[in-house]
C-alpha positions in Angstrom: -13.8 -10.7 7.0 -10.5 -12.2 7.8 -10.4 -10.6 11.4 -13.5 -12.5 11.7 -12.1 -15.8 10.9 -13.6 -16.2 7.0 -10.9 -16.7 5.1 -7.4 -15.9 4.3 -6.4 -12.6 2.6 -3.2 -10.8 0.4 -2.5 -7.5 2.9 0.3 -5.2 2.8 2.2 -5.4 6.3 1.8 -1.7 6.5 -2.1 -2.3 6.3 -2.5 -5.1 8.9 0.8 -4.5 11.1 -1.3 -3.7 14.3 -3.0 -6.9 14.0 -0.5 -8.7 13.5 1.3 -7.5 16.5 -1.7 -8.1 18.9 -2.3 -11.8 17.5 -5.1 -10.9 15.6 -3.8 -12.3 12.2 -1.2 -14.4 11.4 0.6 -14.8 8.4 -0.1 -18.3 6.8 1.8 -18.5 3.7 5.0 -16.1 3.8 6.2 -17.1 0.4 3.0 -15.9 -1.1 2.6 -12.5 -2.7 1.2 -10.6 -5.4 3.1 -9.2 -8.3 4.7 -5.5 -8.6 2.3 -3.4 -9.9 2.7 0.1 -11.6 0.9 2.9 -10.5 -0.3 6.2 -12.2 -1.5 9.5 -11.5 -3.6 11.0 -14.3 -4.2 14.6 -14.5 -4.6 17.1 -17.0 -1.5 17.9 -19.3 -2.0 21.8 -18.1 -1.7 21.3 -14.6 1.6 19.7 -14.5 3.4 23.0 -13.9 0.7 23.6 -10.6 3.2 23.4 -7.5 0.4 21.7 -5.9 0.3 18.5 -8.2 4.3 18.4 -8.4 3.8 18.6 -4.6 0.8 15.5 -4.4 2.9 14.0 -6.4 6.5 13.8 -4.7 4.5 12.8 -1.6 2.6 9.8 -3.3 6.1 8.7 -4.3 7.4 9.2 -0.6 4.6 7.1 0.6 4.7 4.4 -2.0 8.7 4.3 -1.5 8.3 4.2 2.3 5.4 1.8 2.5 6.5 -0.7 -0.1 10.3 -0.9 1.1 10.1 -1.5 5.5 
């Protein structure tokens, strides 16, 4: 709706950085922002040991750290 022209929106650069780029938004308020925001990942206390979830969950951390800092 806001590429559209309908109204004005919070989005994370990472989210709308091609758009922004190619004129397609612009940002209106810098100043503005929402407020940090913990995150969780729920699973079951039996799978914590799985390499696979200790895996999901250094890279959800990688991409969080990534996105949230650049």
């Amino acid at each position: 709706m806001v590429l559209e022209g309908l109204g004005l929106a919070i989005i994370p650069d990472y989210m709308c950085e091609h758009e922004v780029v190619n004129g397609e938004l612009v940002q209106v308020l810098p100043n503005l922002g929402m407020p940090d925001v913990d995150v969780y990942a729920l699973y079951p206390k039996h799978r914590l040991n799985l390499p696979k979830v200790k895996v999901f969950l250094d890279f959800i951390q990688a991409v969080f750290k990534q996105r949230l800092i650049n």
